[in-house]
Every structure is written in C-alpha cells, then in structure tokens.
C-alpha positions as CSV (number, residue, x, y, z in Angstrom):
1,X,13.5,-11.0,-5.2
2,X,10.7,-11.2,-2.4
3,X,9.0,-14.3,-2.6
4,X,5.1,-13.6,-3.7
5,X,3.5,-16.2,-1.1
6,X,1.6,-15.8,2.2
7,X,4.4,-18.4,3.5
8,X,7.2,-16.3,2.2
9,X,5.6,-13.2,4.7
10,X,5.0,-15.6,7.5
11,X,8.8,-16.4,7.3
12,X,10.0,-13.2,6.9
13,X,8.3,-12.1,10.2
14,X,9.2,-14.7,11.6
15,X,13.1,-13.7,11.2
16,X,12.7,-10.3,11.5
17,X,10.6,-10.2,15.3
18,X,13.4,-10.8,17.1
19,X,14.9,-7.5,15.9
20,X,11.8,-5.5,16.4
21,X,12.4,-3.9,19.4
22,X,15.1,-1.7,19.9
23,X,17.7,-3.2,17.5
24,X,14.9,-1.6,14.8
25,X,14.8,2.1,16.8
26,X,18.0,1.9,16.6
27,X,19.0,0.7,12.9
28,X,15.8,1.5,11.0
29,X,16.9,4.6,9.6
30,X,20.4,3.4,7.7
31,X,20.5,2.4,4.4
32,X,23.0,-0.1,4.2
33,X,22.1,-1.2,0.1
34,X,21.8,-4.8,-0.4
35,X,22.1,-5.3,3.4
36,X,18.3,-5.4,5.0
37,X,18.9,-7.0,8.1
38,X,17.9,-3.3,10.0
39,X,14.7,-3.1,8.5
40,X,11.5,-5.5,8.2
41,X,11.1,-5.9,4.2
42,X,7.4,-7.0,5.4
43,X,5.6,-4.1,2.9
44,X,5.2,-5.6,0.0
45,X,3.0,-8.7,2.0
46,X,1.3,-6.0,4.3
47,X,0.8,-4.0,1.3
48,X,-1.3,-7.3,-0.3
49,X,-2.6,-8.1,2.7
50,X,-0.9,-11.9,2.5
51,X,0.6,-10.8,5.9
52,X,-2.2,-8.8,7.9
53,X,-1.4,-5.6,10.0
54,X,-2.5,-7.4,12.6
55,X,-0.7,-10.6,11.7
56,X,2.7,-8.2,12.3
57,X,1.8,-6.1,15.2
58,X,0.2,-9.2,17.3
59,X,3.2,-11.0,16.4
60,X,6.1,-8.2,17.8
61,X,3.9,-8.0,20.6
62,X,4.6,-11.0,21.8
63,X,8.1,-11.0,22.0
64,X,8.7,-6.8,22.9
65,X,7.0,-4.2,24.5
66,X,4.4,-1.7,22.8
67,X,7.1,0.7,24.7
68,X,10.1,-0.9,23.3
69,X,9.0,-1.9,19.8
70,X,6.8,1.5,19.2
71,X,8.6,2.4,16.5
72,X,8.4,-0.1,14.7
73,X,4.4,-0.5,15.5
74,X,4.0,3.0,14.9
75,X,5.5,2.2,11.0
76,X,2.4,-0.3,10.7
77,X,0.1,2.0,11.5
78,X,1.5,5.5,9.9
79,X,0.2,3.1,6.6
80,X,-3.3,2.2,8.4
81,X,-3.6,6.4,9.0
82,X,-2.3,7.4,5.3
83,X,-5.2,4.7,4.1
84,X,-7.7,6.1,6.9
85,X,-7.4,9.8,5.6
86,X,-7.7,9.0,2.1
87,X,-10.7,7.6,2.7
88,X,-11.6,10.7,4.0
89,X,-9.8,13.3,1.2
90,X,-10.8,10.9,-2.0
91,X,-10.5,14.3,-3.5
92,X,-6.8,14.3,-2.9
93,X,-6.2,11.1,-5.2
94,X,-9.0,12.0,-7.9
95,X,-6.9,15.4,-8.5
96,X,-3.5,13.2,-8.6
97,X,-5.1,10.6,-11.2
98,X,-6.0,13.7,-13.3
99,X,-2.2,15.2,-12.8
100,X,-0.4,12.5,-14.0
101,X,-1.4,12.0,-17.4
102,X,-1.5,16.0,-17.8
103,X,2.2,16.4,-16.8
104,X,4.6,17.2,-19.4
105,X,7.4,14.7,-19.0
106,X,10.6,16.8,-20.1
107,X,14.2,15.1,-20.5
108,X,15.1,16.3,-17.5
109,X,12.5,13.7,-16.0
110,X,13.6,11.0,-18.6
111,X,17.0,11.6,-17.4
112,X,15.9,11.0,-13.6
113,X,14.2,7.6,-14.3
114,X,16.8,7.0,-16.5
115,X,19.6,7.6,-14.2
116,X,21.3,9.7,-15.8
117,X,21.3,13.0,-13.6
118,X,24.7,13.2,-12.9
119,X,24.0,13.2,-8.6
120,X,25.4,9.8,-7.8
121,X,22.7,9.1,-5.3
122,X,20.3,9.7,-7.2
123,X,21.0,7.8,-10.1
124,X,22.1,4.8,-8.4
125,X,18.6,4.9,-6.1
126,X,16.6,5.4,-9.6
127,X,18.8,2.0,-10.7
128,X,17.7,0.3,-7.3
129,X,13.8,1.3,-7.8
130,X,13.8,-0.1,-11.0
131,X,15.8,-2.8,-10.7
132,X,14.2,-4.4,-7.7
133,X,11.2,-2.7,-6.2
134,X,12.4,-1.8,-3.1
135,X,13.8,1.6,-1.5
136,X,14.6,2.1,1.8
137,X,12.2,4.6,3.7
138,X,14.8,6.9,4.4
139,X,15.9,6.8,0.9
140,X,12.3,7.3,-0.3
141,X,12.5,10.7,1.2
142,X,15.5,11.7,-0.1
143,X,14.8,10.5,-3.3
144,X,11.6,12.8,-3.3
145,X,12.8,15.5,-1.7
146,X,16.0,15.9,-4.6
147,X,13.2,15.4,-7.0
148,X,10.9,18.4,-6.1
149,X,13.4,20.1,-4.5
150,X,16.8,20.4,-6.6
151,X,15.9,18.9,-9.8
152,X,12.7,20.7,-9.4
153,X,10.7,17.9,-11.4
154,X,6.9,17.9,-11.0
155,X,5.9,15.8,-7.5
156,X,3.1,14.1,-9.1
157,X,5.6,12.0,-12.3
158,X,7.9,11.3,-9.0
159,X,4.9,9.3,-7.1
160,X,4.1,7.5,-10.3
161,X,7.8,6.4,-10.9
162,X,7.4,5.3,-7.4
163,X,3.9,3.6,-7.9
164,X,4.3,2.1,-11.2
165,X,7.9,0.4,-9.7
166,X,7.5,-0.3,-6.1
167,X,6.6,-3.9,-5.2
168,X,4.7,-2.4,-2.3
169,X,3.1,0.4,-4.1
170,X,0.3,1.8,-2.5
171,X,-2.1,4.6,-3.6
172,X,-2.2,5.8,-0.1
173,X,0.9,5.7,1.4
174,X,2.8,6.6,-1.9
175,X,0.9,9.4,-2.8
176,X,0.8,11.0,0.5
177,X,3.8,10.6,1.1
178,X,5.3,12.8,-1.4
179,X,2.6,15.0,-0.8
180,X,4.4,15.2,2.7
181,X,8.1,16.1,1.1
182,X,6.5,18.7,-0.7
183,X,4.6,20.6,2.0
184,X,1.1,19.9,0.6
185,X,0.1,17.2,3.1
186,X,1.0,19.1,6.2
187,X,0.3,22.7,5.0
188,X,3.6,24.4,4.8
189,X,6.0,21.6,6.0
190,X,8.1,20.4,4.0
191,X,11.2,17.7,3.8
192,X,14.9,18.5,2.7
193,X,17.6,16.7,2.3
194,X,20.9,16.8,3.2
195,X,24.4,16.1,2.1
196,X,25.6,15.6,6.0
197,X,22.2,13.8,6.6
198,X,22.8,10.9,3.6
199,X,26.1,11.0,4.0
200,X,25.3,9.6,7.5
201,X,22.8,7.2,7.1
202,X,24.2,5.7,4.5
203,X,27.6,4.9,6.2
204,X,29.7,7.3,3.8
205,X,28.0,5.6,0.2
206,X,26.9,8.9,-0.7
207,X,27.7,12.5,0.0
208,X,25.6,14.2,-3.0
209,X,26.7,18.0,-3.3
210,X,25.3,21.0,-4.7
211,X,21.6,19.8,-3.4
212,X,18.9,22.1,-2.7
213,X,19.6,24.5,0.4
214,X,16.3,25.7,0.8
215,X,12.6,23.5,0.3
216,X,10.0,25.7,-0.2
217,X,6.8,24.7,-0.4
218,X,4.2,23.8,-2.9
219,X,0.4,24.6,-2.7
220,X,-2.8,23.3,-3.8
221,X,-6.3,23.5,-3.0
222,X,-7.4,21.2,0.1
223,X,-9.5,18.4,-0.7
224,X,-12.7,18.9,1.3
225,X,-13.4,15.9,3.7
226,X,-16.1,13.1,3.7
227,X,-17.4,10.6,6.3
228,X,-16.4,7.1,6.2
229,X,-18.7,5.2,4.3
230,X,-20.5,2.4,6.1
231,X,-20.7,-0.7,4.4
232,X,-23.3,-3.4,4.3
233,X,-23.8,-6.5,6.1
234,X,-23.4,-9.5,3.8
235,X,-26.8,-11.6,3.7
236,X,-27.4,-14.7,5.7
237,X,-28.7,-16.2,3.0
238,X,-28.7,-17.3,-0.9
239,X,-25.6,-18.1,-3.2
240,X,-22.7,-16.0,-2.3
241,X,-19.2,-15.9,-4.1
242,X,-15.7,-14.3,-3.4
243,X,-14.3,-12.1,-5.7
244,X,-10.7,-11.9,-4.3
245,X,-7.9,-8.5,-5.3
246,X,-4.6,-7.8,-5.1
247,X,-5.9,-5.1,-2.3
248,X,-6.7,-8.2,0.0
249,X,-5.0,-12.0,-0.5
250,X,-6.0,-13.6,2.7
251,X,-9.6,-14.7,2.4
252,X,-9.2,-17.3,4.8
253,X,-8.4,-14.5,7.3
254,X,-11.5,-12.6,5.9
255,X,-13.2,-15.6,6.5
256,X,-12.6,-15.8,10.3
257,X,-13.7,-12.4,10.8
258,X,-16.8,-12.5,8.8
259,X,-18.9,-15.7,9.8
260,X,-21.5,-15.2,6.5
261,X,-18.8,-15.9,4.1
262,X,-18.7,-19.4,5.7
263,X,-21.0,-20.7,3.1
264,X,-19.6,-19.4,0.1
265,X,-20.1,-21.4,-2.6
266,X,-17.6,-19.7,-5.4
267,X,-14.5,-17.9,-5.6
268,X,-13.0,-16.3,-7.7
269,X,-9.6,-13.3,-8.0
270,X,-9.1,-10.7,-10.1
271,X,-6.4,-8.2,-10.5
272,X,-5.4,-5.3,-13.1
273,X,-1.8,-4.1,-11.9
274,X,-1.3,-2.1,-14.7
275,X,-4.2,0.3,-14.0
276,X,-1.9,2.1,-11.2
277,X,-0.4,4.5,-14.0
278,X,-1.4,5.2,-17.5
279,X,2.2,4.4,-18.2
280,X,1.8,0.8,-16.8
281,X,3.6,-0.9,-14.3
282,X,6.8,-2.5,-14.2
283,X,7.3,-6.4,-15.3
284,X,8.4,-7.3,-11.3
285,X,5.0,-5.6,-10.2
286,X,2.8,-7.5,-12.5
287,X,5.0,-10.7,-11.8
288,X,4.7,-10.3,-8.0
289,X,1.2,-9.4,-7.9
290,X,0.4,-12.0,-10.3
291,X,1.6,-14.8,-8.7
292,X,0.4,-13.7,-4.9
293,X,-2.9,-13.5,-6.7
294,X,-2.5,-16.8,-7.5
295,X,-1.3,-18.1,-3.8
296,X,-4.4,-16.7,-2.3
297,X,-6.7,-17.9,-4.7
298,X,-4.9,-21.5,-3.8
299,X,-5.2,-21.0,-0.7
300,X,-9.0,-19.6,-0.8
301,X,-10.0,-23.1,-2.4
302,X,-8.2,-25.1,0.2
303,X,-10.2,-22.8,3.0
304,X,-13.5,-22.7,1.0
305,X,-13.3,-26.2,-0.5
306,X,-14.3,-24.9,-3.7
307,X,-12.6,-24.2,-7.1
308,X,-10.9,-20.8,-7.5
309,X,-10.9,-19.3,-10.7
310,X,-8.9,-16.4,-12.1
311,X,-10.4,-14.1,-14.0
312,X,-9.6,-11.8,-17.1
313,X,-9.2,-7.5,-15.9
314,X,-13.1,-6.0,-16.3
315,X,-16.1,-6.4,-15.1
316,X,-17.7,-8.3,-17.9
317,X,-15.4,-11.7,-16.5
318,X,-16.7,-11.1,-13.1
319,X,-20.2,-11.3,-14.3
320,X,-19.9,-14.1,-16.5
321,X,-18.5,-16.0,-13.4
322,X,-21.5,-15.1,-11.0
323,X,-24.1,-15.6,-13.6
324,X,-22.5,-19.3,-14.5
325,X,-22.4,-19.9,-10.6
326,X,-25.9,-18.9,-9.9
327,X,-24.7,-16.4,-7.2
328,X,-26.8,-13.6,-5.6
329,X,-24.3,-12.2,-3.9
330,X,-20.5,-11.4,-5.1
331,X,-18.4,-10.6,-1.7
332,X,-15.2,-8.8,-2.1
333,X,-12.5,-7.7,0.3
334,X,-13.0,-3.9,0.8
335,X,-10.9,-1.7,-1.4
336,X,-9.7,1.6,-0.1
337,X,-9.2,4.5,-2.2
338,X,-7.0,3.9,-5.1
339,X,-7.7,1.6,-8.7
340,X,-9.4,-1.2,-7.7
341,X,-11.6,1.2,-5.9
342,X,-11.9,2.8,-9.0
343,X,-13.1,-0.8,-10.6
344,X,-16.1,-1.3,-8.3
345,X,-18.6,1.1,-9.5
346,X,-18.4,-0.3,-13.0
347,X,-18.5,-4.1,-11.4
348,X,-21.2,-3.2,-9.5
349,X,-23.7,-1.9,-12.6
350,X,-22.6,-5.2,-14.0
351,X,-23.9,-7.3,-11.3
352,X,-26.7,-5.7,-10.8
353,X,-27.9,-6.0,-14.4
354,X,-28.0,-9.6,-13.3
355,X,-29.4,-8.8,-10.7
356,X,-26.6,-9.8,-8.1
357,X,-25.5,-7.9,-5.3
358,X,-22.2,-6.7,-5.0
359,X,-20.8,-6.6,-1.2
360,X,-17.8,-5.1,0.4
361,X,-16.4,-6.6,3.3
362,X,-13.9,-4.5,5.5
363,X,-11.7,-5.7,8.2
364,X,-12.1,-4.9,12.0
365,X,-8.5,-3.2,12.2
366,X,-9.8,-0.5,9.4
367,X,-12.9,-0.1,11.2
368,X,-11.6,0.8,14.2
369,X,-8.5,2.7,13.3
370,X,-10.0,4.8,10.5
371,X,-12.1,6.7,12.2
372,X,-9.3,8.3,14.1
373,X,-7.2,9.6,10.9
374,X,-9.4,12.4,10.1
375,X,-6.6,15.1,11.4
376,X,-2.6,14.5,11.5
377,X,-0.5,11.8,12.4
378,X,0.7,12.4,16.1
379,X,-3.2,13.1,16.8
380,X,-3.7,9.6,15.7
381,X,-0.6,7.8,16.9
382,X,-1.7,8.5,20.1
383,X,-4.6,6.1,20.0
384,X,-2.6,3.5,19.4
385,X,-1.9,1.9,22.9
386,X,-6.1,1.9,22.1
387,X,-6.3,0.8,19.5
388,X,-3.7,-2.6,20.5
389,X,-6.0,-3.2,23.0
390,X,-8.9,-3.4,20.9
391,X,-7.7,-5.5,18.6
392,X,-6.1,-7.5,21.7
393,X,-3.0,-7.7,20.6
394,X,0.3,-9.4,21.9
C-alpha cells in the first residue's frame, strides 16, 4: 500500500527519475503484476496534488531530455488535457452522474466486480482493482475494453467500478477514458483488445480467448462546449481562510504561487470521498484520502503558522468555521469538474449568507495548459515543448 504523505510522493519520484527516460519508453507498457519498477506509481499523489504536475515534470527534466523522456511527460499531461476538456464539456460528466445510478446492474455485472467471469484476466484484474487500488494503464484498457466489448456490460457501471476503487480516481481522466475505449470520446474510434496483444505485455500471464473480434462503437449526443471560466482575484485585504480538498493537498505550494494567501489567518480541510459514486467508495480510498487530507492540513499549519482544523462533509461545518474565525474571505484550491466541484455551489450560498466570500484559486500550470485542450489530444500534445518553457521547467 502507497503511503498517503507528500514525503511518500517526493520519495517515490525521487526513485523513479532515473528510469524516466528511455528505460520508461521502453517498459511502460508491460504489466509485470506486483513488479512496478517499469512504471512511476506517482498517480495517486499527482491525482491529490501532494506531488504537483509540475513537481514531476520539472523534476525528469532535470536529469533527461524533453526528447528522451517525452513519453513519460506526455503521460503527465494527457491527465492535465482530460481535466482541461472537461472543463470545457461539463455536460459530458453531468450526463455520466445521471447514468450511473439509472443503470440496471444485472448478475452479469455482479459477476465482473465479483470476479467471477470465468476470463482469467479478467477476474484476476477485478481482484487486483479491488484489492489494492492500482491497475496498470495498459491493463486499464483492456479491462474496459472486455467490459464493453465482450461482456458487453454498460461503459458507464465500468468507470464507477474504476472510480469508486482506484486510489487515483479521477473524474476526468477515468471517465474519459473509457469514454475513449468505447468510441464516444473520439467519435468512432474505439479500443480492442487482444489475446496476442495481452498475452505480450504481460510476459505470457494471460492469453484470454474467445474475446471480442470486433469493437463497434457506441454513440451519444456531444456535449456542447463552454469557455473556461475565469476566476477571481483573492482580496488584498480582510480575514481570509483556507479551506483545503482532497482535489489540492499542497497549500504551501498554493501558497508560493499566490502571494495574497500569505496572510491567511485560518485553515481548514474538508473532504467527502464517498460522494464519487452513489455506491460509495472503497475502505483503501477513504483510508488514503483520509489520511493525505490530514498530511496537508499538517503541513498547511506548519506553512501558515496557524491551527488546521478538519472538518465534518457539508457545507454547514465550513461555515460554522469561517463565522467562528471572523473570516471574510474562504480561499480554496480550484476544483475541476467532478464532486467537489459539485460541493461548491452549495458552500458558496452558505458563505454568503454570512456574508463571506468564497474564492477559487487555480494553479498557473491549469491556466496555461487548459486553454489548449479544447480539441484532441495530439492537437494539444504539440504545445507541450510550450508549454515546458512556460512553466520553465528542467
């Protein structure tokens, strides 16, 4: 089990940037089971933010190339475009929130969370998932692409299996990803896979037979696009408190970019795993988000050099706490499309009836890379090499 502390990530990079050049082009593709050493294991702290993108990619860029460690950079920041055009296609989540719950969950879907499908893969990936939070990207694929494909099991159940169990969840890249395997997110284009192509990158583990030979598929309505929302600047003046999420646990990083929070006078965290899925989330989500929670809100006080207090789920707790500090302002890390988004309209109308301001703060690598995800992927990954030098990286 992934240790839930900004330390923990810090390590974990550290090991892992010697291997993020072209060992990781190489390697990143097998699935080797309990064997890791070919891949990062850095998304569940990217996906919390207790390791920033930037963090990572400024740290492989100073030991490799952009050229020889692209594909691992271009990993970082296929997340930063998934997040990037859902903030643009809100639509596309709304309609998946909706889905779930309205999606009859037959025995044949029991039997695939279950492991009890009879394709060996399968089964012992649904064990793996559930078990310890982690899947392989290659494997995440497959997995979906059996799902929708040969078991022929609603897409939308299979993302909230994923969601509900993966220690580095994320409404974004979860959802649009099997989206992708199933041909809505690039219209028509869809994944499929293969005996041979398991079989190989998986050194012989697995050979699954009698798998779909064909993946046509599905359809949907497109989400109209928005514009990015701009958000405000935070006042130079009165009380202002943190309100730290399990989107964002480095505030002391937040901190450096944004020069008003210097005289916060409060902070506090807040998190609600279990609103990813109206089935709840698994026992080693709530447990690892719980206790990263806590690290950054121990860290938060160290930076700040105030208290940092948790709070009960709702927006009720987070009002209490600003009305008991005397705050007029509550700043909180900026939360892209998914459920703590989804928590910030009604914490705002709670604030405000006390008349306190409620203030998103976004991150400089978000506004600049966001803008650039309104179309596909290879659109945006070439802006990268830009984008790197923007940020000044390596």
């Amino acid at each position: 089990m992934l240790i839930p502390t900004r330390e923990a990530g810090l390590e974990t990079l550290a090991d892992f940037v010697p291997r993020a050049g072209r060992d990781y082009a190489r390697d990143r593709n097998h699935d080797a089971g309990a064997r890791r050493e070919n891949v990062s294991t850095l998304s569940p702290y990217i996906r919390h933010r207790l390791v920033t993108e930037r963090e990572v990619v400024d740290a492989v860029l100073h030991r490799h190339s952009l050229q020889a460690s692209q594909k691992f950079v271009q990993e970082v920041f296929w997340r930063t475009y998934w997040k990037g055009w859902l903030e643009r296609h809100p639509d596309t989540w709304r309609r998946y929130r909706q889905e779930v719950p309205d999606t009859e969950r037959t025995a044949a879907y029991e039997d695939a969370i279950a492991s009890r499908t009879g394709i060996d893969a399968m089964d012992a990936w649904a064990a793996e998932l559930v078990e310890t939070g982690y899947l392989h990207n290659h494997v995440r694929m497959w997995f979906a692409s059996i799902w929708i494909f040969t078991l022929e099991l609603p897409w939308q159940l299979g993302a909230d299996f994923f969601y509900r169990n993966l220690l580095d969840g994320d409404a974004a890249s979860n959802t649009l990803s099997w989206r992708w395997v199933a041909g809505l997110q690039t219209r028509g284009k869809t994944y499929l896979a293969t005996t041979e192509n398991i079989s190989r990158y998986t050194d012989g583990r697995f050979a699954p037979t009698g798998l779909a030979t064909t993946a046509r598929a599905l359809s949907d309505e497109a989400a109209p696009a928005v514009d990015l929302e701009p958000v405000p600047e935070l006042p130079g003046e009165g009380r202002v408190g943190l309100l730290v999420h399990e989107e964002d646990l480095h505030p002391e990083g937040l901190r450096a970019e944004h020069p008003a929070l210097d005289h916060a006078v409060a902070v506090a965290g807040q998190a609600d795993v279990d609103s990813r899925s109206p089935l709840g989330t698994a026992a080693h989500v709530q447990a690892f988000t719980d206790a990263a929670l806590d690290d950054g809100l121990t860290r938060a006080s160290d930076a700040y050099g105030v208290p940092a207090v948790r709070l009960d789920a709702g927006p009720a707790a987070v009002a209490e706490w600003a009305r008991s500090e005397r705050l007029d302002t509550v700043a909180v890390p900026y939360a892209p499309v998914g459920p703590v988004a989804e928590r910030m309209p009604a914490l705002a109308a709670a604030l405000s009836a006390e008349s306190i301001a409620l203030v998103p703060v976004r991150r400089r690598w978000d506004d600049l890379a966001w803008p650039h995800a309104s179309r596909g992927y290879f659109p945006f990954r070439e802006k990268i090499p830009r984008l790197v030098h923007q940020q000044q990286l390596g």
